[in-house]
FISETOR-224341 format. One record per atom (N, C-alpha, C): residue number from 1; atom name; x, y, z. Coordinates in steps of 0.1 Angstrom, whole numbers, plus 5000, padded with zeros to 4 digits. Example, Ala and Ser with C-alpha at 12.3 -4.5 7.8 and 13.67 -1.06 7.14 Angstrom:
% residues 2
 seq atom   px   py   pz
   1    N 5132 4943 5078
   1   CA 5123 4955 5078
   1    C 5132 4967 5078
   2    N 5128 4978 5071
   2   CA 5137 4989 5071
   2    C 5129 5000 5079
END
This chain:
% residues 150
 seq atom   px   py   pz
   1    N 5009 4988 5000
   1   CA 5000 5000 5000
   1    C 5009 5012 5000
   2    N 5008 5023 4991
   2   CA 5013 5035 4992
   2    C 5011 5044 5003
   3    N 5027 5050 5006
   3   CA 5025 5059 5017
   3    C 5014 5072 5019
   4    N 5012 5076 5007
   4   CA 4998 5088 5007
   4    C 4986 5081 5009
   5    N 4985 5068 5001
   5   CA 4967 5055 5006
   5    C 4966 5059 5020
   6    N 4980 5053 5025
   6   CA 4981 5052 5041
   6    C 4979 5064 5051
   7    N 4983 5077 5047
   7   CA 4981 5084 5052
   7    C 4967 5090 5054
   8    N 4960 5090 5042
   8   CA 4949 5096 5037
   8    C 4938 5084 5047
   9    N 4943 5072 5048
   9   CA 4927 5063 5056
   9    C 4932 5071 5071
  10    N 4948 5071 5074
  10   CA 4945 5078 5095
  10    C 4940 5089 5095
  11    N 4944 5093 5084
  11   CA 4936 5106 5084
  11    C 4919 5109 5089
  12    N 4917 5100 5077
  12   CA 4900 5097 5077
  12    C 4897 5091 5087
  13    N 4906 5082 5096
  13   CA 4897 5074 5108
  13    C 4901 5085 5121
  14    N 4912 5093 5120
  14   CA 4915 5105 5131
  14    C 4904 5114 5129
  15    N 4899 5116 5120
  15   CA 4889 5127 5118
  15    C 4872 5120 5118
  16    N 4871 5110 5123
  16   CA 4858 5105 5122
  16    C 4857 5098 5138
  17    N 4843 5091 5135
  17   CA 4843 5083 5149
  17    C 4850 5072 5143
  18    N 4850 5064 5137
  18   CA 4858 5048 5138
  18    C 4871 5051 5147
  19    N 4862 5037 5152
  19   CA 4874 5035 5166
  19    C 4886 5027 5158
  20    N 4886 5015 5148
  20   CA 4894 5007 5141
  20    C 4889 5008 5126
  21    N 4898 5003 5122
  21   CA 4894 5000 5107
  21    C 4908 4995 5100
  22    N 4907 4983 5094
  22   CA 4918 4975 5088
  22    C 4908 4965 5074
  23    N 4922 4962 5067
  23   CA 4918 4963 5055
  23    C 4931 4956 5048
  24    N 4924 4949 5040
  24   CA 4936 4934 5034
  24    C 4935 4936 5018
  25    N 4947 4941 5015
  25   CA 4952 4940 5002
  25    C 4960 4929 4994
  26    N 4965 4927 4986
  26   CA 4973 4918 4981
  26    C 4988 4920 4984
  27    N 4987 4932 4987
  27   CA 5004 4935 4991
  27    C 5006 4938 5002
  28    N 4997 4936 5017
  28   CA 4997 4937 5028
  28    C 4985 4940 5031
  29    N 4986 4940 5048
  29   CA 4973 4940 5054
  29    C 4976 4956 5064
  30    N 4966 4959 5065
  30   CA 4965 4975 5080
  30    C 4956 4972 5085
  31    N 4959 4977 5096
  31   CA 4955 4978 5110
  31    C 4956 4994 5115
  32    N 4944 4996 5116
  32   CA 4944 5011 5123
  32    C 4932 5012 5133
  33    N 4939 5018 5147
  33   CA 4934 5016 5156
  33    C 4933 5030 5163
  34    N 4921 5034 5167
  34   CA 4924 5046 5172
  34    C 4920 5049 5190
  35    N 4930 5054 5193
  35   CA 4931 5050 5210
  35    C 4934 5064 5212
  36    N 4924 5072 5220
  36   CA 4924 5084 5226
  36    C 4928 5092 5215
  37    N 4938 5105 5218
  37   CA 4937 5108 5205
  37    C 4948 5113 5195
  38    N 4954 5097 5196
  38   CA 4966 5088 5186
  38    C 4959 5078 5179
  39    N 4965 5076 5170
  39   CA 4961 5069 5161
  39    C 4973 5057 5158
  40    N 4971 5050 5155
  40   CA 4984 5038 5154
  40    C 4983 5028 5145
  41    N 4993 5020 5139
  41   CA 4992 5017 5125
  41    C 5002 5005 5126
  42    N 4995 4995 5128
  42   CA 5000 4983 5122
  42    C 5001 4977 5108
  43    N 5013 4973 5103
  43   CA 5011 4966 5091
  43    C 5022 4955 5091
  44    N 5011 4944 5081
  44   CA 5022 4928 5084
  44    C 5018 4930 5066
  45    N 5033 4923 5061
  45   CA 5032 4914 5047
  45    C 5020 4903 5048
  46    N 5015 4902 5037
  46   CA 5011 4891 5036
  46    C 5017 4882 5028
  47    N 5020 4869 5032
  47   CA 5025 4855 5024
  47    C 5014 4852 5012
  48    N 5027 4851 5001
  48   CA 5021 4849 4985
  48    C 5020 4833 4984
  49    N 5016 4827 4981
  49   CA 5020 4815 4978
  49    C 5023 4813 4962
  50    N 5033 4803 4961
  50   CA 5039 4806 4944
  50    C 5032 4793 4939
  51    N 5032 4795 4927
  51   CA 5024 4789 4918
  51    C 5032 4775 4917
  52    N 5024 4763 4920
  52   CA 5030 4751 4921
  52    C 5023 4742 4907
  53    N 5037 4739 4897
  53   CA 5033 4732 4886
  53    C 5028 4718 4887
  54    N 5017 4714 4880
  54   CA 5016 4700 4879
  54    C 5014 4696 4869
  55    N 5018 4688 4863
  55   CA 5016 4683 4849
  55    C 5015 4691 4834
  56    N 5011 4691 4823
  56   CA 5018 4702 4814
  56    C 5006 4709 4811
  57    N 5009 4725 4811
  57   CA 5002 4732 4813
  57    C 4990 4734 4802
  58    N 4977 4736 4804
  58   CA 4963 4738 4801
  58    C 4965 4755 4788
  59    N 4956 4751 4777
  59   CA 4964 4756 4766
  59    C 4955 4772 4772
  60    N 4956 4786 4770
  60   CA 4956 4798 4775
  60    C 4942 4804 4771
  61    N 4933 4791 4758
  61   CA 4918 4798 4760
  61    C 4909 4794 4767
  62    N 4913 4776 4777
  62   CA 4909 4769 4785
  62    C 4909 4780 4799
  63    N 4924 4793 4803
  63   CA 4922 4795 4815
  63    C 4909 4805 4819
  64    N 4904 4801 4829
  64   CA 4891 4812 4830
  64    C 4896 4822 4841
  65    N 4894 4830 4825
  65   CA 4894 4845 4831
  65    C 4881 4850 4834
  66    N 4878 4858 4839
  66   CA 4866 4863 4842
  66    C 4869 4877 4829
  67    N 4857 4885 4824
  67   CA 4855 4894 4814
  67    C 4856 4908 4819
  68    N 4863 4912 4812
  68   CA 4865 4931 4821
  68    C 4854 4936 4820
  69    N 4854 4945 4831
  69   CA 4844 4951 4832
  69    C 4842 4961 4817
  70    N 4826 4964 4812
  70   CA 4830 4971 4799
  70    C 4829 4983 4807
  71    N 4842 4991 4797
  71   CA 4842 5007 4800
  71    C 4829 5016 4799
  72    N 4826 5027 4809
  72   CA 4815 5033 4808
  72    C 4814 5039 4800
  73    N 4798 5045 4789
  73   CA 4799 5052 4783
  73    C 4799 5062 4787
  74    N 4800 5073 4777
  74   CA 4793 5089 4785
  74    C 4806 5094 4788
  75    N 4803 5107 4796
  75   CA 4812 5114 4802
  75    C 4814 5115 4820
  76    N 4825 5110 4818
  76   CA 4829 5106 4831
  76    C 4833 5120 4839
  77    N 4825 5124 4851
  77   CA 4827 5131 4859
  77    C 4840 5120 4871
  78    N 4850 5135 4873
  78   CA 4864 5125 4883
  78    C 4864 5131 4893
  79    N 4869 5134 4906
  79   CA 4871 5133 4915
  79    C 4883 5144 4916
  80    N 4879 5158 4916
  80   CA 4896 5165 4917
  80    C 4902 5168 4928
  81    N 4899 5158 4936
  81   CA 4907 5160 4950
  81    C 4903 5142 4955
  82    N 4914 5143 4968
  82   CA 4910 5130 4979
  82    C 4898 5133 4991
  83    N 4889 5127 4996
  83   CA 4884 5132 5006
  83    C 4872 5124 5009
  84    N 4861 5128 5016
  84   CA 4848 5121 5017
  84    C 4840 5123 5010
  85    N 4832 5112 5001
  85   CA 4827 5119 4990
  85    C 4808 5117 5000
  86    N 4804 5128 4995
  86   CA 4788 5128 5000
  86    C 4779 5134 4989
  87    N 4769 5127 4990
  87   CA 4757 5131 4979
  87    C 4746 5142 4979
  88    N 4743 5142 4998
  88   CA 4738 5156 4999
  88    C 4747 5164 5007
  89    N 4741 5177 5009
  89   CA 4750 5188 5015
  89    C 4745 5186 5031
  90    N 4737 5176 5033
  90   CA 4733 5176 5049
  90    C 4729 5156 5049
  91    N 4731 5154 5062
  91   CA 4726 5143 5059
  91    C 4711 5141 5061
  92    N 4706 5134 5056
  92   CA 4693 5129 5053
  92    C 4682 5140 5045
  93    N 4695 5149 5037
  93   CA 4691 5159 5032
  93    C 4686 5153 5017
  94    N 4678 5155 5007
  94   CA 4679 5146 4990
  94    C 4695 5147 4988
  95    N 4692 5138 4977
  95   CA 4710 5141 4971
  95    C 4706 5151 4959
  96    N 4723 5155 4958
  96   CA 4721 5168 4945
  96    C 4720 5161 4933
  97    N 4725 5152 4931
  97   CA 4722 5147 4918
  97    C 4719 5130 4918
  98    N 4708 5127 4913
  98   CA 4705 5113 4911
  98    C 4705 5103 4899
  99    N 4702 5093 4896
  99   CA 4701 5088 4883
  99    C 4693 5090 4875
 100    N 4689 5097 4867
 100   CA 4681 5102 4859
 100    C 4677 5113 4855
 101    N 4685 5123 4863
 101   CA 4683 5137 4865
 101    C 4689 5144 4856
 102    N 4682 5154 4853
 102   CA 4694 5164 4841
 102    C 4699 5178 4851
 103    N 4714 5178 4849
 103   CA 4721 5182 4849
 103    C 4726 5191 4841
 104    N 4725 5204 4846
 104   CA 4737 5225 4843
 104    C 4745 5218 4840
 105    N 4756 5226 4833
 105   CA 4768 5230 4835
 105    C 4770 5236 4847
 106    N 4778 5233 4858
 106   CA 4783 5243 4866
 106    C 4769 5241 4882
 107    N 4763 5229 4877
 107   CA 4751 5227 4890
 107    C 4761 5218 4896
 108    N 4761 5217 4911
 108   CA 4767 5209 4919
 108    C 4761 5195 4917
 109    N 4768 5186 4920
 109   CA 4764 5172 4917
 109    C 4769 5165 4934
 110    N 4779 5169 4940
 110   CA 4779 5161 4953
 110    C 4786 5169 4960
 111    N 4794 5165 4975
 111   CA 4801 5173 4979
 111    C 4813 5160 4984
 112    N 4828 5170 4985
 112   CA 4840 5162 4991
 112    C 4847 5167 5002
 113    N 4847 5162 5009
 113   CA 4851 5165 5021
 113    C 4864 5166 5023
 114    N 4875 5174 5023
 114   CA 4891 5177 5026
 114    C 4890 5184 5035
 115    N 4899 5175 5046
 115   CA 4907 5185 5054
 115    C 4896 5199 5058
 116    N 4886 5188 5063
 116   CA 4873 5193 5071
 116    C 4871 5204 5065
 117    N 4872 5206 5051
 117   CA 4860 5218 5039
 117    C 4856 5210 5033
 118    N 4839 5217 5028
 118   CA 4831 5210 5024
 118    C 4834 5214 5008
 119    N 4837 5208 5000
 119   CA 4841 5214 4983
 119    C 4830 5205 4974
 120    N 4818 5218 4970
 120   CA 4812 5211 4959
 120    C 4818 5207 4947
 121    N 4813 5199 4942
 121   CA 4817 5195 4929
 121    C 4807 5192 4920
 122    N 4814 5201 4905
 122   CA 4805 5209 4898
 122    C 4800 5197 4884
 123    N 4793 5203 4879
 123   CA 4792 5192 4865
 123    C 4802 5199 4854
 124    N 4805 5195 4845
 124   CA 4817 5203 4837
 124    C 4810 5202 4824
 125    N 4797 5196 4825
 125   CA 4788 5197 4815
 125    C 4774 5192 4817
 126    N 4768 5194 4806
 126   CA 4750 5193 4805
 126    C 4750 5180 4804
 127    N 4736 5174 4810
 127   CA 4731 5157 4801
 127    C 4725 5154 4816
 128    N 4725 5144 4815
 128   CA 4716 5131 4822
 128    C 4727 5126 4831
 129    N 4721 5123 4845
 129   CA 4732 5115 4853
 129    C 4726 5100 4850
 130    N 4735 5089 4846
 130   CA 4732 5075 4842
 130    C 4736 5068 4851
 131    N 4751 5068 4864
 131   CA 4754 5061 4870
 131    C 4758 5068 4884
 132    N 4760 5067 4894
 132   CA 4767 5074 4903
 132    C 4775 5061 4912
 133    N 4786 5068 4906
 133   CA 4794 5053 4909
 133    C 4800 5054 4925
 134    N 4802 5060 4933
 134   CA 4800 5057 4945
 134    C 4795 5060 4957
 135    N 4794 5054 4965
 135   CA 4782 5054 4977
 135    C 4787 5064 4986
 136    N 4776 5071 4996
 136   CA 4776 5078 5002
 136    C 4786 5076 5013
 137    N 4796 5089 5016
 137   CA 4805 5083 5028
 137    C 4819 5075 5024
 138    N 4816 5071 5015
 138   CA 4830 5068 5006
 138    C 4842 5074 5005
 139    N 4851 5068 5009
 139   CA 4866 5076 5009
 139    C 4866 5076 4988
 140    N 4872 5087 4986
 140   CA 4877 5085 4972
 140    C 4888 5096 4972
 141    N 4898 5087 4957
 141   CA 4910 5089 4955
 141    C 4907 5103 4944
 142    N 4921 5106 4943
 142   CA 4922 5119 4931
 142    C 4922 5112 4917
 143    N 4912 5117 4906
 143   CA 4909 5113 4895
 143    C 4900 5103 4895
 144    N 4893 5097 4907
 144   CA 4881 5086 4906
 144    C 4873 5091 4899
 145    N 4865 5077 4895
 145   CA 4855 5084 4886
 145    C 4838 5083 4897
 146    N 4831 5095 4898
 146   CA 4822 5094 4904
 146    C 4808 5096 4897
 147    N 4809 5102 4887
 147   CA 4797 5101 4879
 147    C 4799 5098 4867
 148    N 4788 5096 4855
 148   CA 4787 5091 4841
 148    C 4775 5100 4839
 149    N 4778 5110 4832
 149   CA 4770 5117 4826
 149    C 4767 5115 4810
 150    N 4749 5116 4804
 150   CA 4754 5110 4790
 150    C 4738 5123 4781
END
């Protein structure tokens, strides 16, 4: 896990109530624990296990892959910051933008939370919201994609 991933979840769990929160990757596991008001940060490798041959290998249209996901259409609204992403400006308030809704230029569609400012985030164009790709309360990275506008 990258040192800014890492920083950005103690962050998020120093600035929230979660008392713990850990989380298992392929390249290690965390542990974050928050105790009074320090925050503390375990991390163990996790063991890979290597690929053990047996007998001659299975020809490459036999292996099952599973199918990529297909790329979204439309126009992808991104994420130009890290922070908390939220759908209304209050909780249990409507959300600003929903699936099926048409959408300004320049009408707010959610808000993100940094470093305890609330930063709306605008549409960068007109159309229909088709997807809202993540959920309320959601930690999201710089450049995620959070809407599909079409």
């Amino acid at each position: 896990m990258d040192l800014r991933k890492l920083k950005t979840l103690i962050d998020l769990v120093s600035d929230s109530n979660i008392a713990e929160l850990e989380i298992t990757e392929a390249d290690g596991k965390v542990r974050i624990v928050k105790s009074s008001p320090v925050v503390t940060v375990a991390s163990a490798p996790l063991a890979v296990a290597a690929p053990v041959a047996a007998g001659p290998a299975a020809p490459a249209a036999a292996a099952a892959v599973p199918p990529a996901a297909p790329e979204p259409t439309g126009h992808v609204i991104k994420s130009p910051m890290v922070g908390t992403f939220y759908r209304a400006s209050n909780p249990g308030a409507k959300p600003l933008a929903e699936v099926g809704q048409q959408v300004k230029e320049g009408q707010a569609l959610c808000i993100i939370e940094a470093m305890k400012i609330m930063n709306e985030i605008e549409s960068d164009r007109a159309g229909t919201v088709t997807k809202v790709l993540v959920e309320n309360g959601q930690a999201v990275e710089y450049g995620q994609p959070l809407f599909i506008i079409e």
